[in-house]
N, C-alpha and C positions, 0 to 999 in steps of 0.2 A: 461950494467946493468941499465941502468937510462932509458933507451930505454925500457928495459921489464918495468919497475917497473911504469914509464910514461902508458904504452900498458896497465897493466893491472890495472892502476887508472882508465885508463877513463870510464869503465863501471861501476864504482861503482859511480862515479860522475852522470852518466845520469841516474842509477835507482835514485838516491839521492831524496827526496819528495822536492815537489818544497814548498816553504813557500804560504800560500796563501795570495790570492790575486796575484801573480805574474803571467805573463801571457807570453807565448811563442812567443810571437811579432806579431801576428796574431789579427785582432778585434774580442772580442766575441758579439755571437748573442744575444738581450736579450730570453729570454725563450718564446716560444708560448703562450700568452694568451689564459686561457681555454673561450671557449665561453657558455654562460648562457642557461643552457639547458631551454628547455618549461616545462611549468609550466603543471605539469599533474593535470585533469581533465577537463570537459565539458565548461572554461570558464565561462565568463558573461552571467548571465542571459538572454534571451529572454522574451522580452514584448508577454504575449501571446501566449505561446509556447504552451502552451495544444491546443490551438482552430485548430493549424498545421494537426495533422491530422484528425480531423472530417473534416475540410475544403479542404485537399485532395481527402477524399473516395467521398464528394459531388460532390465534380469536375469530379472524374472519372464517379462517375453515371450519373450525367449532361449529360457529352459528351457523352459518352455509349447509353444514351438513345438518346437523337438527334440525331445520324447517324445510331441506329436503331440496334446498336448490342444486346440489352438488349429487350427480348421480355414483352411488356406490362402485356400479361395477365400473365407472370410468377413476374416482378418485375416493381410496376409501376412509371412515370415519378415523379421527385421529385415535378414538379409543380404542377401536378395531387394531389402527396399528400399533397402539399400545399393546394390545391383547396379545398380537401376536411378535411382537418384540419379545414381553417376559418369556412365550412357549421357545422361541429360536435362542435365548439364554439359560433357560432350565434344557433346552437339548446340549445345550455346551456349542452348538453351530454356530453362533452366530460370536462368541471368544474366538473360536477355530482362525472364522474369517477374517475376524479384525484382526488377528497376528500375523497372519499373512498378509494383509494388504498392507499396515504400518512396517511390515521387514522392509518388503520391496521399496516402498515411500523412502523411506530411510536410507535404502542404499542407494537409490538413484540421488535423493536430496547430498545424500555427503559428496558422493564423486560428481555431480555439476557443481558443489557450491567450491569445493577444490578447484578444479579444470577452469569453473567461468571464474574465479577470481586471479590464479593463475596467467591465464589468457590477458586480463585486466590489466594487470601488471608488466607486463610485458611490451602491450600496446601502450599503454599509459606513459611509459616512462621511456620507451626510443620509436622513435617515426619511423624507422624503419621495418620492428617488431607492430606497429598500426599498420604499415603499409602492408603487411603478409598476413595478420592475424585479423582487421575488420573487416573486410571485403565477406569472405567465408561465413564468417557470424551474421553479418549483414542477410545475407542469403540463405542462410539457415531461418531466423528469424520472420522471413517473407515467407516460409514453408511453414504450413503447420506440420505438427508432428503424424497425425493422423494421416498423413498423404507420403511418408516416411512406412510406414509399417511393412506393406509389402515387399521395400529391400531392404527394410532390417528382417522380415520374414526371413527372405533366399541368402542373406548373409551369415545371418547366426540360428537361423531356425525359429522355431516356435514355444523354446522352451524359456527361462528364467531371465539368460544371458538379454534377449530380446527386449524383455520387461526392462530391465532394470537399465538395459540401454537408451531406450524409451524414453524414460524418465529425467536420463540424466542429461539427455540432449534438451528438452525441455526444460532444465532448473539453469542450464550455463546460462544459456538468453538474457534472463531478465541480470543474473549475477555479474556479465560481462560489462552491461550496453551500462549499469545506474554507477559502477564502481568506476569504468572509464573515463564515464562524463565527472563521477566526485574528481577524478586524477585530474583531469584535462580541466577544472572550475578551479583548483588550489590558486588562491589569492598570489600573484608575481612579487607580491611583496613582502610575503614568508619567503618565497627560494631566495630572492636579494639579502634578505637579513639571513640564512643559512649561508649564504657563498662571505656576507661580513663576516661572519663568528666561524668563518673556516671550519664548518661539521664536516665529521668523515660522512662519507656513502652511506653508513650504516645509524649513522646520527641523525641524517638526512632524510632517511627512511622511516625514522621512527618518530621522530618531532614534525616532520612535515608531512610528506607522503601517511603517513595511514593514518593521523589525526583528519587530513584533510580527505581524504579518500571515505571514510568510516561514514558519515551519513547518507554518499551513494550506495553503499554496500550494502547497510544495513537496512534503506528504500530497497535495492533489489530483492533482498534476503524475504521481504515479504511477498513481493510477487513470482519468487522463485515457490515457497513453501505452496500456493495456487496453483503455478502448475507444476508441481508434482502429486498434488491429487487429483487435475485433472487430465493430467499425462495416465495417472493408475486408473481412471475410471476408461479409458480408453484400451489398456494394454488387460486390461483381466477379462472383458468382453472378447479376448481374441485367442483362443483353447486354453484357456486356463483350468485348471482343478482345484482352485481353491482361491480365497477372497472374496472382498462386499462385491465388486464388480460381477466373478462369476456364479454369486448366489442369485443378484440381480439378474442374469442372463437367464436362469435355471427359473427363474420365477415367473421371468417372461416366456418363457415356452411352456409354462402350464397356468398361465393368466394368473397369474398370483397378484393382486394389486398391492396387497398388503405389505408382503416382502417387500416388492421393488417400493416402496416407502418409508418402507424398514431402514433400507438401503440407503435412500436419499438424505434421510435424513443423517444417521452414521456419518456419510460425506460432510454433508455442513456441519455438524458437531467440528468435526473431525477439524477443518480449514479453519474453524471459527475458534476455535482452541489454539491450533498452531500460530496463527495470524495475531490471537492476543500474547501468547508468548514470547513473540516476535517486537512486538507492539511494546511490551513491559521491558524486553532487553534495550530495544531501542531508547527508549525515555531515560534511563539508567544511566547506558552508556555518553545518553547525547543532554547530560545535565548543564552545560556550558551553553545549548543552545534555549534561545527564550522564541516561541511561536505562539501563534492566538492558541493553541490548544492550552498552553499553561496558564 
C-alpha cells in the first residue's frame, strides 16, 4: 500500500510549480541581447549633395564627347560650349538676355504667387469661396499652359502683357492646390483650442491659419518657381526680341548647337538656384518641423 500511494505521489510532486527563482541544477543562459536596429532614413547630411548629379551627367558628356561617342554636330563638346559662353558674355548678349528673361520670370512669379495664394485663402477658409474658386483652378491645371497661348495671343496680343500673363497663370497652380490642402490639413484641434482662448479673427489667422498653412505654401512656392521658368522657355519662343528663350530660337534657325546649350544650361543654373533658395527659406522658416532630411 505505501508502495502504490509512494508510485502515485511522485507525479504529483514533479508537476508541483516550482517556486521561482529555483532552478533545476543546470546554469541559465542570460537571454539574447536584442541588437539596435538602424536608424531608418537617408542619414547625415552630405556637404553638397545637389551639385552630385549635375556633376555626373558633366562627366558623362566629358568622356562621351572625347572618345567621340557623342556626335558634335548633334550635341556639342562641353568646352566648346564653354568657349562659346565666354564669347556671348564678352559680347554683353548673353547679360542682355538673362535681364530679360529674369524681369519677365519675376513678374509673372510675384503676381501668381499673390493671386494663387489669394485664391487659397479664400477657398481655404469658406466653402462657399471653394465652391466658386476650385472648380476653375481645377480646370486650368488639367490645361497646360502651352495649349493657352493662341487665346492669350487674340486676347492680349503678342507683346510683353502675354508673357507675363503666361507665367503667371502657370505659378497660381502649384501656389493654390499645396497652400489649400496646408488650410484644409490644419490639425481640428488647433481651431477647438482657438474657439477655447476665444481668438479674434485676426488671432485666428495668424496663430492658426498661416502657421498651419506655411509648409503647403512654401511646397507650392517650389514648384511654382519651375514653372515659371518653364512657362518662360515657352513664351520667348513665341516672337520675342529678346531673352535665353529667343536667343535659343535664333540659334536654332541657323543650327547653332552651341548656343542652344548655352541656353539649356543658363535654364538649369537658373531653377537650380531658385529651387535652393527656396529650399534654404523653407528649412529656416519650418525649424519647429523635424523630417528624415534633418
Amino acid at each position: 500500500m505505501s508502495t502504490e500511494v509512494s508510485g502515485r505521489a511522485a507525479p504529483a510532486a514533479e508537476a508541483a510549480p516550482r517556486p521561482p527563482g529555483a532552478g533545476d541544477g543546470r546554469p541559465r543562459q542570460a537571454p539574447p541581447r536584442r541588437r539596435r536596429g538602424r536608424r531608418l532614413g537617408p542619414g547625415r547630411p552630405i556637404p553638397f549633395a545637389w551639385a552630385i548629379g549635375p556633376l555626373l551627367l558633366l562627366a558623362i558628356w566629358s568622356v562621351g564627347s572625347a572618345a567621340g561617342w557623342i556626335d558634335e554636330r548633334n550635341l556639342s563638346a562641353p568646352w566648346d560650349v564653354l568657349a562659346t559662353a565666354r564669347e556671348l558674355i564678352e559680347d554683353g548678349r548673353l547679360q542682355e538676355h538673362l535681364a530679360a528673361s529674369t524681369e519677365r520670370a519675376l513678374t509673372g512669379l510675384v503676381f501668381g504667387v499673390g493671386i494663387g495664394l489669394l485664391l487659397a485663402l479664400v477657398a481655404g477658409l469658406s466653402r462657399l469661396g471653394e465652391g466658386i474658386i476650385d472648380g476653375p483652378v481645377q480646370i486650368k491645371r488639367s490645361i497646360p499652359s502651352l495649349a493657352l497661348i493662341p487665346l492669350l495671343i487674340l486676347w492680349f496680343g503678342i507683346g510683353e502683357s502675354m508673357k507675363v500673363i503666361t507665367i503667371t497663370l502657370g505659378v497660381l497652380v502649384p501656389i493654390y492646390i499645396h497652400t489649400h490642402h496646408g488650410l484644409r490639413s490644419i490639425d481640428s484641434r488647433y481651431v477647438e483650442l482657438a474657439e477655447t482662448l476665444r481668438l479674434s479673427r485676426r488671432g485666428f489667422l495668424r496663430h492658426v491659419v498661416l502657421p498651419g498653412a506655411l509648409p503647403g505654401f512654401l511646397l507650392g512656392l517650389r514648384f511654382a518657381v519651375t514653372s515659371a521658368w518653364l512657362s518662360l522657355v515657352v513664351v520667348e519662343q513665341v516672337n520675342a526680341t529678346s531673352g535665353i528663350g529667343y536667343m535659343m530660337e535664333l540659334a536654332r534657325t541657323y543650327g547653332q548647337t552651341d548656343v542652344i546649350l548655352v541656353g539649356l544650361v543658363v535654364y538649369g543654373l537658373l531653377g537650380l538656384i531658385s529651387d535652393g533658395l527656396v529650399r534654404l527659406a523653407q528649412r529656416k522658416a519650418l525649424t519647429w518641423q523635424r523630417t528624415l532630411a534633418d
